[in-house]
C-alpha positions, 0 to 999 in steps of 0.5 A, spaced: 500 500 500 504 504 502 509 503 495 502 504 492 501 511 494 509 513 492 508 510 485 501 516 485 505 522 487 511 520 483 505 520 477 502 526 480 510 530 480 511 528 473 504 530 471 505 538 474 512 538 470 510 536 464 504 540 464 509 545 466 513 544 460 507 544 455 504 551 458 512 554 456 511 552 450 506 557 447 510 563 451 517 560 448 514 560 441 510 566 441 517 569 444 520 566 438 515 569 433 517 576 436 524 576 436 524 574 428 518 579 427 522 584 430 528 583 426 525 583 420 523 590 421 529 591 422 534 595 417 539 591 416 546 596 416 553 595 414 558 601 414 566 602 412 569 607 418 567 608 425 563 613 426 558 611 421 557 605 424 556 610 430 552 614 427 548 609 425 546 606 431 545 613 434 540 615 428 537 609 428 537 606 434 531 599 435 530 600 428 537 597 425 542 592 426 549 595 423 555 591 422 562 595 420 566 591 415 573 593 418 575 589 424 578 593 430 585 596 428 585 596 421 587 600 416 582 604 412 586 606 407 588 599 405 582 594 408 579 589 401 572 586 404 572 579 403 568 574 398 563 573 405 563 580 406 560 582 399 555 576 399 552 579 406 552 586 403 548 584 397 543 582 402 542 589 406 538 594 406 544 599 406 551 600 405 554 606 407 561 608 406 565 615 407 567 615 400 572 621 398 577 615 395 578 613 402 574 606 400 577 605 392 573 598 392 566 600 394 565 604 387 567 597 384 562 593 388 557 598 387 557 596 380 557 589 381 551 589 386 548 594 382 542 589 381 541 587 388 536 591 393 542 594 398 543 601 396 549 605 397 550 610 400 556 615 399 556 619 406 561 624 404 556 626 398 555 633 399 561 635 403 566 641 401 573 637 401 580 639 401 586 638 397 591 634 400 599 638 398 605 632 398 612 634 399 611 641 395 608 643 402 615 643 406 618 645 401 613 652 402 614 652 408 621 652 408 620 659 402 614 663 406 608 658 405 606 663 411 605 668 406 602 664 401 597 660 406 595 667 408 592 670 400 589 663 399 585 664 405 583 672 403 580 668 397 576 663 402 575 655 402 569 655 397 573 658 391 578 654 392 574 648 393 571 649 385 578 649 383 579 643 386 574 641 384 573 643 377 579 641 372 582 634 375 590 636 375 595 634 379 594 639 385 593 634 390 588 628 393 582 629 396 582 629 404 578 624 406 578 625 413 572 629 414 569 625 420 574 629 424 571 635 424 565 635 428 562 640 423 562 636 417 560 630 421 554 633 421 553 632 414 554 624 415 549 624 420 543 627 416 546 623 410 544 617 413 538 620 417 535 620 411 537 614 407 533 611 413 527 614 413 527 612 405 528 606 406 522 606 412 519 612 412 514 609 417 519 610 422 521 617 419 520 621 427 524 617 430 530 618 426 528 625 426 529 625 433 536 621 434 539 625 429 537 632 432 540 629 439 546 627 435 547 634 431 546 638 438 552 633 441 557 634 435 555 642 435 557 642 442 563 638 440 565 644 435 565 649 440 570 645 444 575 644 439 574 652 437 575 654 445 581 649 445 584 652 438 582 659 441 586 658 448 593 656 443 598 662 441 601 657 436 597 651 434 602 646 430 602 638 431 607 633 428 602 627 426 604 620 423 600 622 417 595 627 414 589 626 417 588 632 420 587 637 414 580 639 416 582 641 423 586 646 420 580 648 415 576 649 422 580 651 428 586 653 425 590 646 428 595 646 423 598 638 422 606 638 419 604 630 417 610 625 415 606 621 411 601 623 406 593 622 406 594 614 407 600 612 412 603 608 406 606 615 403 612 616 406 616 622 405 622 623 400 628 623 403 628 631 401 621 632 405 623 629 410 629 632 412 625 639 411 620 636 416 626 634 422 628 642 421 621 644 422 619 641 427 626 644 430 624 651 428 618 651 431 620 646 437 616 641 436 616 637 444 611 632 441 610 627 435 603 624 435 602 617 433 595 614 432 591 609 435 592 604 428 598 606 425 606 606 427 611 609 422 616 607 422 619 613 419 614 618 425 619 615 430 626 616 426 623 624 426 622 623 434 629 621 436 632 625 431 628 632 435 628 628 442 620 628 441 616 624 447 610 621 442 603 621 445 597 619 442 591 622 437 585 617 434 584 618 428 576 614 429 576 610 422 576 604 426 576 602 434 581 598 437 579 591 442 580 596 449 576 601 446 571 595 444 571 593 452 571 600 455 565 602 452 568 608 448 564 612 442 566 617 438 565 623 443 568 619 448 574 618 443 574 626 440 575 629 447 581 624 448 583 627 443 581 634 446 586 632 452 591 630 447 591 636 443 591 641 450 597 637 451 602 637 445 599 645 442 603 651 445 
């Protein structure tokens, strides 16, 4: 009798849980079916550089899901995205890229995905660009480029931009580094803002609103770097390459740069000589290096003026620590703030 009565209870046990589990299905399923839902809603996003990727997840927010294709510590100049990458591509909603010839191989993958549903998107469109001078530069310098810098200036950007714009000889590449100045970015924010309401117009106030709260933040960004430009006699920096240029446009930050617009374009033996004399006329006490690039040559020029190298982020992409540390753009823009209050004079 009594093993009767265990046998029933145990029966009983089993029953509770097994109905248990029957009742968690339908809520486990339902769940399932709203997780899919809402992923399908989802635009499905990829980038190239940093900030458009932050950008992305700022204006976007619940509405998108974005991949950068640059793993952390690459080299935009130079990065290929593999076969898997463009399959993956092909099946987004958008790709969006700086552009300005910093990704020679979205042009080419545009056309061979122009019959896919992705659109893509050159964020810089728009943007009024600078030329980037090679070796000439310091050779200027050297001659009273001073002189030549300041009548360029009475003339004004624009001008200068159409001309630069227009006839396509060699005067120099276009700088691609625009994601660097605070102002500009802007530009690359509404850009994406409004790709996004394109592709899901029912979604239109809450991109609208995200992309106002990140405009307010970069306006408020600019003014720290003209505050920090402002409060420097002498605002001249030694960088690894020259990705700086809009700095000087916007603040007055001049960059003397060892590389070129890509960190691959190493100086003539003539130039660089010019920089080392330079950075001794004006007594450089800092090179600064970046977060992705050690050239081998930026340090020759450091122990060669006995320089002590700090760091600036050029953003193009993240580092794994500034993964684990939660950093985003502003985090590592005013960083660089810091850095820049350190090694300007």
């Amino acid at each position: 009798m009594k093993f009767k009565y265990m046998a029933l209870g145990f029966i009983f046990v089993i029953s509770i849980f097994l109905a248990g589990c029957n009742s968690q299905k339908p809520n486990a399923s339902i769940s399932t079916e709203t997780d899919q839902q809402e992923a399908a809603n989802q635009l499905k996003i990829f980038t190239t550089i940093y900030p458009l990727k932050d950008f992305t997840e700022k204006i976007g927010g619940e509405d998108v899901t974005v991949e950068s294709i640059m793993p952390p510590g690459a080299d935009a100049h130079t990065f290929e995205p593999t076969t898997k990458q463009m399959t993956n591509i092909a099946e987004a909603d958008a790709f969006i890229y700086n552009g300005l010839g910093l990704e020679p191989f979205a042009e080419k993958m545009g056309n061979a995905l122009k019959n896919q549903k992705v659109k893509f998107v050159e964020a810089a469109h728009g943007i009024e660009t600078l030329a980037h001078e090679h070796d000439d530069h310091y050779e200027k310098e050297e001659n009273g480029h001073g002189e030549e810098h300041s009548e360029s200036d009475e003339h004004g950007h624009a001008e200068e931009h159409s001309e630069t714009d227009g006839d396509g000889h060699d005067h120099g590449d276009l700088d691609p580094h625009v994601w660097l100045d605070p102002y500009q970015a802007i530009t690359l924010a509404e850009g994406i803002k409004n790709t996004f309401v394109e592709l899901k117009p029912d979604a239109k106030e809450k991109f609208q609103k995200n992309y106002e709260s990140l405009k307010d933040e970069l306006e408020k960004l600019d003014e720290e770097f003209h505050h920090l430009a402002e409060s420097k006699e002498n605002p001249e920096m030694v960088v690894s390459h020259a990705a700086y240029g809009y700095w000087e446009e916007s603040y007055g930050i001049q960059q003397i740069p060892v590389a070129g617009l890509s960190p691959t374009d190493e100086p003539s033996q003539k130039a660089l000589q010019n920089i080392i004399e330079l950075a001794r006329d004006k007594q450089i006490k800092y090179i600064l290096f970046e977060q992705n690039v050690a050239p081998k040559v930026a340090e020759v020029i450091r122990k060669e003026i006995n320089a002590e190298p700090l760091y600036l982020h050029n953003l193009s992409v993240i580092t794994e620590e500034d993964i684990q540390n939660g950093e985003d753009y502003f985090s590592l823009m005013r960083k660089n703030i810091e850095t820049l209050d350190k090694a300007l004079k």
